[in-house]
C-alpha positions in Angstrom: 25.1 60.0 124.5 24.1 60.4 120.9 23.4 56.9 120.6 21.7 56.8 123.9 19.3 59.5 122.5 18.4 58.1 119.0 18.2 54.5 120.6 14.5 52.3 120.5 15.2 52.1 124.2 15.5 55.8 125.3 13.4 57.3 127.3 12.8 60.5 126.4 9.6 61.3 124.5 10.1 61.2 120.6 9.2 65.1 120.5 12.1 66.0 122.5 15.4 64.2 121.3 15.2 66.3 118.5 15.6 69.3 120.6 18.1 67.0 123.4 20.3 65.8 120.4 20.2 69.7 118.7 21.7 70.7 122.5 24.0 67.7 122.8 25.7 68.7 119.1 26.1 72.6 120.2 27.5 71.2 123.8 29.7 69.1 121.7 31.1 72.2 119.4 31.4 73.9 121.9 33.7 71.6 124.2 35.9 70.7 121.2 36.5 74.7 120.7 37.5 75.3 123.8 39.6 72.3 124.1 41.5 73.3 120.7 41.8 77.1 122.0 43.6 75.3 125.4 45.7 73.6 123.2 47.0 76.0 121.2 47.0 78.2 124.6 49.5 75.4 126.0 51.4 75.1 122.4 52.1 78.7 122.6 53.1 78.6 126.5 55.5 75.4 125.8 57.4 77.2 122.6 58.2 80.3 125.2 59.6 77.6 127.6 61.6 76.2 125.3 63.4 79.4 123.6 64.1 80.2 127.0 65.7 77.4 127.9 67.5 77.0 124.5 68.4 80.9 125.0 69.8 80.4 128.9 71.8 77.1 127.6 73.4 79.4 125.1 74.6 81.9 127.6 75.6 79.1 130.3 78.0 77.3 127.6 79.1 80.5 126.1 79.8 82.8 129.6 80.0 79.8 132.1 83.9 79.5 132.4 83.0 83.0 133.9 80.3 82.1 136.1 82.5 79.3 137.5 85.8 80.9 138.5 87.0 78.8 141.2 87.0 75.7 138.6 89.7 77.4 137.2 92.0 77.7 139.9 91.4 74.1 141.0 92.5 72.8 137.8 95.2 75.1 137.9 96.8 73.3 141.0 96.4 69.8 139.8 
């Protein structure tokens, strides 16, 4: 769009793409800033995840003989 604006061809009137590209650079901060704060929103969001499944897996293979007692009693028999 930048290129669009400062291009021979462009329609708009000389006295305005100052003002259009000035608009188009803010628009342009802006996005990027809230595209970084949705990242590091998501970043955050996938680190929880991920200590919670590391901390579950920890309890499953430490306690899971225990949450599984009828395994026991199979093997038993064989």
């Amino acid at each position: 769009m930048l290129a669009i604006i400062e291009s021979e061809d462009s329609k708009i009137p000389k006295e305005f793409q100052a003002v259009a590209k000035a608009k188009l650079l803010v628009q342009l901060k802006e996005s990027k800033a809230k595209a970084s704060r949705r990242a590091y929103a998501l970043e955050m969001r996938l680190i929880k995840v991920e200590s919670n499944i590391v901390m579950v897996g920890t309890l499953i293979w430490a306690f899971g003989d225990y949450l599984v007692p009828e395994m026991f009693s199979v093997i038993a028999q064989c």
